[in-house]
C-alpha positions as a printed NumPy array, in Angstrom:
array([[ 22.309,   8.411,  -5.221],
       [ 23.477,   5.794,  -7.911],
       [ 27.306,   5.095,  -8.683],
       [ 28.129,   4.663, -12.229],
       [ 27.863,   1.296, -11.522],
       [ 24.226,   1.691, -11.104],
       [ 23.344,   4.043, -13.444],
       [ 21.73 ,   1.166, -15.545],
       [ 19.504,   0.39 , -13.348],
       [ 18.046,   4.34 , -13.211],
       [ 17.57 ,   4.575, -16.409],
       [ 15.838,   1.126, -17.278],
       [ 13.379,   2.197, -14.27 ],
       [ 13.005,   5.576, -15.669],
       [ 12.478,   4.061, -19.191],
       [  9.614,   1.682, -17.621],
       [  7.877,   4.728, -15.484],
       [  7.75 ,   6.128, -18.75 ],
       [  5.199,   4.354, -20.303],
       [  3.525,   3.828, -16.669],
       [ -0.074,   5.895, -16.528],
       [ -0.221,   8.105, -13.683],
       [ -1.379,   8.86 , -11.161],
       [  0.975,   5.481,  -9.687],
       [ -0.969,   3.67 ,  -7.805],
       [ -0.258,   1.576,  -4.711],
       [  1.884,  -1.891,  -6.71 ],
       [  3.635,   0.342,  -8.932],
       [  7.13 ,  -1.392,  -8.117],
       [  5.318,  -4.627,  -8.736],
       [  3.968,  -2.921, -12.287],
       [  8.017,  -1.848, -13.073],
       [  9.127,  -5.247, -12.008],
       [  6.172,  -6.81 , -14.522],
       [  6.722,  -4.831, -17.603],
       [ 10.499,  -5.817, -17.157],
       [  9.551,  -9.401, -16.897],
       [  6.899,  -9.144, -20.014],
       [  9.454,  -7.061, -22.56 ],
       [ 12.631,  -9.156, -24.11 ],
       [ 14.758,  -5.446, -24.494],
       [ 14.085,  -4.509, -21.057],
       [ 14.09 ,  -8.15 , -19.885],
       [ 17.902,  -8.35 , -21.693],
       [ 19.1  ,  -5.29 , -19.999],
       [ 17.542,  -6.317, -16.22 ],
       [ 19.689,  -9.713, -16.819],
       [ 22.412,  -7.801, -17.253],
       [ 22.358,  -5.759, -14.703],
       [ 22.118,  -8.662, -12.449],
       [ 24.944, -10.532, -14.167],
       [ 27.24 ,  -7.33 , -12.884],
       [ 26.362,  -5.793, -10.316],
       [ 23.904,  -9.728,  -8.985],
       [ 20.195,  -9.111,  -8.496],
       [ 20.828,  -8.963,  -4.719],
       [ 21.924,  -5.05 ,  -5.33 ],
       [ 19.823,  -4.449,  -8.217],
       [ 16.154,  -5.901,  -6.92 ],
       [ 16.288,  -3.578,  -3.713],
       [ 17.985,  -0.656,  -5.831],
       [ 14.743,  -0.812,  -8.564],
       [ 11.844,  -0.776,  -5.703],
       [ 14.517,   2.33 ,  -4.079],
       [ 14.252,   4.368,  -7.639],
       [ 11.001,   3.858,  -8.236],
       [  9.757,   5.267,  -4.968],
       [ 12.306,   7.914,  -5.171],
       [ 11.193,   8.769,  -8.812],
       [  7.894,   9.064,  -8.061],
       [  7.439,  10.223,  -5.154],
       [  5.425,   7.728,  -3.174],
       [  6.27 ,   6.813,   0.523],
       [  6.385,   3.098,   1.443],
       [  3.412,   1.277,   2.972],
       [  4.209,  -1.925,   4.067],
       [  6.193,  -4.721,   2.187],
       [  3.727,  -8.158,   0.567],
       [  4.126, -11.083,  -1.257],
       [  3.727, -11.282,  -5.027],
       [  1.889, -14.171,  -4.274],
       [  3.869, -15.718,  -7.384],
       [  3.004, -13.094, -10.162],
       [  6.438, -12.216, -10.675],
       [  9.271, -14.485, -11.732],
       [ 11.955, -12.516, -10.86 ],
       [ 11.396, -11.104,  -7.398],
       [  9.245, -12.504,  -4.435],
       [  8.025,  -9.478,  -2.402],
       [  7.546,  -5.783,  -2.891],
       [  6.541,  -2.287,  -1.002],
       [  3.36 ,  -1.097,  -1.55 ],
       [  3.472,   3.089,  -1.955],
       [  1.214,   5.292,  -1.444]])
């Protein structure tokens, strides 16, 4: 469960599932970690996050929400093959 400390990082993944369509599919942490990449207020507020609490702890804590917010169970972990800018694998869900 996240400390106070981390309580920004739930609730910028919960605002990004919110405009997610369901059903999730399989690269739906690589779909969170896109839309942060691709919109300056979320962008701002994932910087930030790293700044404090470094994106060591808040990379693995993102893909951990989002599979515990929706619901998925982890696959197997793959490369982003260089889509994303800001992290260089993921887990798939199912």
């Amino acid at each position: 469960m996240p400390t106070n400390r981390t309580q920004g990082v739930k609730i910028l993944v919960r605002d990004v599932l919110a405009i997610m369509p369901k059903p999730y599919g399989e690269d739906i942490i690589l779909d969170v970690y896109m839309a942060i990449e691709h919109n300056p207020e979320w962008r701002k507020r994932y910087d930030e996050l790293c700044d404090n609490l470094r994106d060591a702890v808040v990379n693995p804590l993102i893909g951990e929400l989002v599979k515990e917010e929706t619901g998925l169970a982890s696959l197997r972990e793959v490369s982003t093959k260089g889509m994303s800018h800001i992290i260089k694998s993921y887990t798939k869900l199912s």
